[in-house]
C-alpha positions as CSV (number, residue, x, y, z in Angstrom):
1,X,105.7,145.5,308.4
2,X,102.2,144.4,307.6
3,X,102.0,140.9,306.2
4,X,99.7,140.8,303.1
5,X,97.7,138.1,302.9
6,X,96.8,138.1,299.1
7,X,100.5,136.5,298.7
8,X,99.7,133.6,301.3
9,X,98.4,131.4,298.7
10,X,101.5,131.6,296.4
11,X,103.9,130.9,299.8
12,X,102.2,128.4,300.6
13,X,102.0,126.9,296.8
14,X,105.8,127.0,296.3
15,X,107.2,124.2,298.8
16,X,104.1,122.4,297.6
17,X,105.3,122.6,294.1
18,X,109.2,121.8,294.9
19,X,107.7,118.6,297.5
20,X,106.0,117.2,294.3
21,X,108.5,117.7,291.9
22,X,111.2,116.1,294.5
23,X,108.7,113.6,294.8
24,X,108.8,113.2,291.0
25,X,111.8,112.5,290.5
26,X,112.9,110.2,293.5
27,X,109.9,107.8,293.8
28,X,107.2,108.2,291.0
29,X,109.7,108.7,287.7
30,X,111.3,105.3,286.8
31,X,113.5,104.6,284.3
32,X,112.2,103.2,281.1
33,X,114.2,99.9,280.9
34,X,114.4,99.8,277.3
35,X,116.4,103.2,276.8
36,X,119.6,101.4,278.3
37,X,121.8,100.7,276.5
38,X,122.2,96.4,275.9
39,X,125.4,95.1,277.3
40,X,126.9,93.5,274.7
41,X,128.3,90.0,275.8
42,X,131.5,88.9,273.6
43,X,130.7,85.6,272.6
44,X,133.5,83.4,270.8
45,X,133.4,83.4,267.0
46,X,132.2,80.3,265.6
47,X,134.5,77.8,263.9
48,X,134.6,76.3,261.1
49,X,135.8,72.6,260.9
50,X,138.7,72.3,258.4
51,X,138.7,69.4,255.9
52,X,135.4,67.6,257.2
53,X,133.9,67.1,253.7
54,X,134.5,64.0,252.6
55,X,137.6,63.4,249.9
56,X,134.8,62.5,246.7
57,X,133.3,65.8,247.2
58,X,136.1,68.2,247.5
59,X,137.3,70.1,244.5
60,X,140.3,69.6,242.7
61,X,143.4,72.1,243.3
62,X,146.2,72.8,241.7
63,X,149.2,74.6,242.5
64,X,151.7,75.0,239.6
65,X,155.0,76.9,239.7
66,X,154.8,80.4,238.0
67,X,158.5,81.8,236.8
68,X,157.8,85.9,235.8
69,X,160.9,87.8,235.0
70,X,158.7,90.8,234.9
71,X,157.5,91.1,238.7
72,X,157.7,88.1,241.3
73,X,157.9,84.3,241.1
74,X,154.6,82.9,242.4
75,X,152.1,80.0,241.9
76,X,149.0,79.6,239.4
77,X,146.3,78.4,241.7
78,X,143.5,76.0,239.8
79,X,139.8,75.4,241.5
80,X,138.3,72.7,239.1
81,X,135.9,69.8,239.7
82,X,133.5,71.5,241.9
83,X,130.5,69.1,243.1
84,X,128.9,71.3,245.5
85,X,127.6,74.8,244.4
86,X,130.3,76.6,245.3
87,X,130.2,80.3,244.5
88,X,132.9,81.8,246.6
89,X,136.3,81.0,247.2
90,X,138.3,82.8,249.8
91,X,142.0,81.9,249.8
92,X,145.3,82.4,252.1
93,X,148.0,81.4,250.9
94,X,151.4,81.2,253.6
95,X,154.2,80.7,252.6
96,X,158.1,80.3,254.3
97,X,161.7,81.5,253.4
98,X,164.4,81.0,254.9
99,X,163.7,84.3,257.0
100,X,160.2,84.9,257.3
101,X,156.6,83.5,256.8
102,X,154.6,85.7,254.2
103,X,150.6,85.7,252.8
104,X,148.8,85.9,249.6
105,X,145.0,86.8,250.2
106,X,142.2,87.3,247.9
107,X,139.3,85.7,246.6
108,X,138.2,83.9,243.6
109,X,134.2,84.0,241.8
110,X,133.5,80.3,240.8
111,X,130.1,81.2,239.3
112,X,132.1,83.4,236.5
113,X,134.8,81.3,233.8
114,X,137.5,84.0,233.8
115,X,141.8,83.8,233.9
116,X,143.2,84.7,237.4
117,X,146.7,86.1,237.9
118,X,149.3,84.2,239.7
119,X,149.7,84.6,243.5
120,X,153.2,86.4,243.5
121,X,156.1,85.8,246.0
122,X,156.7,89.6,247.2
123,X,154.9,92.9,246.6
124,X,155.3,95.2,243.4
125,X,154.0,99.1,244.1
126,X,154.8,101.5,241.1
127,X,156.7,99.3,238.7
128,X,159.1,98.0,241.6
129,X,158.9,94.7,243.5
130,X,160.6,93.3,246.1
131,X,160.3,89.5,246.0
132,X,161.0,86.4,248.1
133,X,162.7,84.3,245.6
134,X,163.7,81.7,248.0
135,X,160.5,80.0,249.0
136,X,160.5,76.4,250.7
137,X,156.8,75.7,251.2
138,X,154.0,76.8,253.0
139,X,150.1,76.2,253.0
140,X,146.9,77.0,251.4
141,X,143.6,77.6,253.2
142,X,140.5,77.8,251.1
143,X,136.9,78.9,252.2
144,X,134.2,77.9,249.8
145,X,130.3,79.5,250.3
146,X,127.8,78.7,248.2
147,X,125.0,76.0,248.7
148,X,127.2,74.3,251.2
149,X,129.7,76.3,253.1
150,X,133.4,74.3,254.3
151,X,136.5,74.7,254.7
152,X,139.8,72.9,253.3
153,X,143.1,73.0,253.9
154,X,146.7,72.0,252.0
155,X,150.3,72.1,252.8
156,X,153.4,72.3,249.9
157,X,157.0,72.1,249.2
158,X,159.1,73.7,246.5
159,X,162.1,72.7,245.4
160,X,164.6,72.7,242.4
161,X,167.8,70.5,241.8
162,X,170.1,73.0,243.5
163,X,168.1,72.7,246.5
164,X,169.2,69.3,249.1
165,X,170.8,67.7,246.5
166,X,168.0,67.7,244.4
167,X,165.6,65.4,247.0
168,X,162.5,67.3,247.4
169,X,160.0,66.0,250.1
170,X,156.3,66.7,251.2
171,X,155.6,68.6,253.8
172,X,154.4,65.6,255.9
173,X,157.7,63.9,255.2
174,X,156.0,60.7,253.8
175,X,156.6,61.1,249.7
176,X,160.6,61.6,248.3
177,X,161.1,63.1,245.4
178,X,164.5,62.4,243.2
179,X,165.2,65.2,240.8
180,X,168.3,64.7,239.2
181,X,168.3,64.0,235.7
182,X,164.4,64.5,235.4
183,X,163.9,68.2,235.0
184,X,166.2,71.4,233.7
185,X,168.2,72.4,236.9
186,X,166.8,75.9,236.8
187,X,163.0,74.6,237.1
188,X,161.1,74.7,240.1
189,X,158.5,71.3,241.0
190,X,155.9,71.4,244.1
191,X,154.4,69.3,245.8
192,X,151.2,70.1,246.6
193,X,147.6,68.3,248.7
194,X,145.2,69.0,245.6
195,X,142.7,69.0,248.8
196,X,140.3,66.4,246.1
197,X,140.3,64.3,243.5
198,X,141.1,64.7,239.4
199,X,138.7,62.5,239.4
200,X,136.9,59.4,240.8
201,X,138.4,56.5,242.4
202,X,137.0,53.0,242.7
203,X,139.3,52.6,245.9
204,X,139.6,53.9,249.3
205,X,142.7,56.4,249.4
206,X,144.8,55.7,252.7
207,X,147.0,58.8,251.9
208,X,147.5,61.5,249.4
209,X,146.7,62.7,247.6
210,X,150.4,64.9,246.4
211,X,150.3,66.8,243.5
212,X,153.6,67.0,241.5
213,X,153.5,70.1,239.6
214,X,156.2,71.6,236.8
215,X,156.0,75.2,235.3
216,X,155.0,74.4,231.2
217,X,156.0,70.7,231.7
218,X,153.9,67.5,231.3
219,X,156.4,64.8,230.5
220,X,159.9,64.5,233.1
221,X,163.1,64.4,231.0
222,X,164.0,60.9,232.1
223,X,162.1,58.7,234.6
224,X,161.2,60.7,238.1
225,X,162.3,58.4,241.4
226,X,159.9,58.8,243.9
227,X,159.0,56.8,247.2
228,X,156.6,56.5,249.5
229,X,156.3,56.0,252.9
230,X,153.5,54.0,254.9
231,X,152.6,51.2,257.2
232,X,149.8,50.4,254.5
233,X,152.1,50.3,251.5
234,X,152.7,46.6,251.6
235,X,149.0,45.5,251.5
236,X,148.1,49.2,249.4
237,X,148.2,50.1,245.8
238,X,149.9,53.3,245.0
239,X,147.6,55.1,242.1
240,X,149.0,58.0,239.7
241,X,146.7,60.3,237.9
242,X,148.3,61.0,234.4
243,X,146.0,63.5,233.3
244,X,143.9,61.3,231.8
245,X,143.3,58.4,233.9
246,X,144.2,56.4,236.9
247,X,147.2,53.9,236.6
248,X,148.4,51.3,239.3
249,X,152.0,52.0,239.6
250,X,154.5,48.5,239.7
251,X,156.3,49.2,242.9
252,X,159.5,48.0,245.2
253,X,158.7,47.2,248.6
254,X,161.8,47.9,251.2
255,X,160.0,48.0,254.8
256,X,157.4,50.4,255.2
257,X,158.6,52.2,252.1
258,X,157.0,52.0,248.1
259,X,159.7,52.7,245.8
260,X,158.6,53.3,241.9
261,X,158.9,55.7,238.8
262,X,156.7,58.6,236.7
263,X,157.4,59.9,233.7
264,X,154.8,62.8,233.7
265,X,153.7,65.4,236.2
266,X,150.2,64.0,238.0
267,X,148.4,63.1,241.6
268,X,149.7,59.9,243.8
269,X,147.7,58.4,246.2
270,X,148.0,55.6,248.1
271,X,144.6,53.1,248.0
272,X,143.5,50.0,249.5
């Protein structure tokens, strides 16, 4: 067979055009380094330092027994005396039976004056609840954001007569509170870290401050026992907030223990 020589250019031009494109794609095409994807590098979250603002500038907290026949027992929380912009509070509230530890989360708009709702003991979905009615204490963890962003954190205790023979004491062990005879037996009292101050104090607080809170109640039935436990108590003043001012309590001494009377729900704190 005759070899035509009007096709020798394209043979020839073929493995020319497959050496170059080889060549393309093995030593002259590089990879654009920014088409791959970044590998992401897990860093840890950062954290915030829990109560580091200083005790003047914290807001004032209360946590006050709420009784509701119609859904769950809970707790009216109360943000006031805010000294540092705060817009934003994020709160989580745990709490303990018996059984089980529970939460309450949510988040309150300081900017706006409006009622809140109780944080409720249980969960209600289409009219029916199922509650935890026998609540011992717990914690409360707020995150303020605003013009200065902290965090704070407070523990409490719940108790009634019925409960330890009606003794009820903080979580940290240090403040005794004697029951019997001062409120209705069926009425719940908390102690509770108000996290700040009702207001200002002339003297350095050592401990506290505790917040005794009653459901609809200002003034005890009879004269509340309480005591208090410190090293400092000897040399300290133990302070009570009544409401409307601070009041140096008249105290016993026995050891490393204050023992002395209120007659209204209010803040203690131990000063210098």
């Amino acid at each position: 067979m005759k070899f035509n020589k009007k096709f020798l250019p394209v043979i020839i031009a073929v493995p020319i055009v497959i050496i170059l494109v080889l060549v393309y794609f093995l030593v002259l095409r590089k990879v654009n380094p920014n088409t791959k994807a970044v590998e992401q590098v897990e860093t840890p979250p950062s954290v915030a330092k829990i109560n580091d603002m200083a005790l003047a500038q914290r807001p004032y907290v209360e946590l006050i027994p709420h009784s509701n026949k119609a859904t769950c027992d809970g707790v009216d929380l109360n943000i006031t005396n805010l000294k540092n912009g705060e817009e934003k509070a994020e709160y989580e509230l745990e709490y303990t039976t018996e059984k089980l530890i529970q939460g309450v989360f949510g988040n309150r708009d300081l900017v706006k004056q409006e009622e809140h709702k109780p944080l409720e003991f249980g969960t209600c979905s289409k009219g029916a609840c199922k509650c935890d009615n026998d609540i011992n204490g717990g914690s409360l963890k707020l995150t303020f954001t605003g013009k200065i962003n902290y965090v704070l954190k407070g523990d409490f205790k719940v108790g009634s007569i019925a409960d330890n023979k009606g003794i009820l004491v903080s979580k940290d062990v240090r403040l005794s509170l004697d029951l019997n005879g001062a409120i209705d037996d069926k009425q719940r009292v908390m102690i509770a870290s108000t996290m700040g101050l009702p207001a200002d104090l002339s003297s350095k607080v050592i401990l506290g401050p505790y917040g005794i809170f009653v459901q609809d109640l200002a003034k005890f039935e009879k004269p509340l026992k309480v005591s208090l436990q410190s090293k400092d108590v000897a040399t300290g003043k133990v302070q009570f907030w009544d409401g409307t001012k601070w009041n140096v309590l008249t105290t016993q001494i026995n050891a490393d223990k204050a023992e002395f009377t209120i007659e209204k729900t209010g803040v203690i704190v131990l000063t210098e």
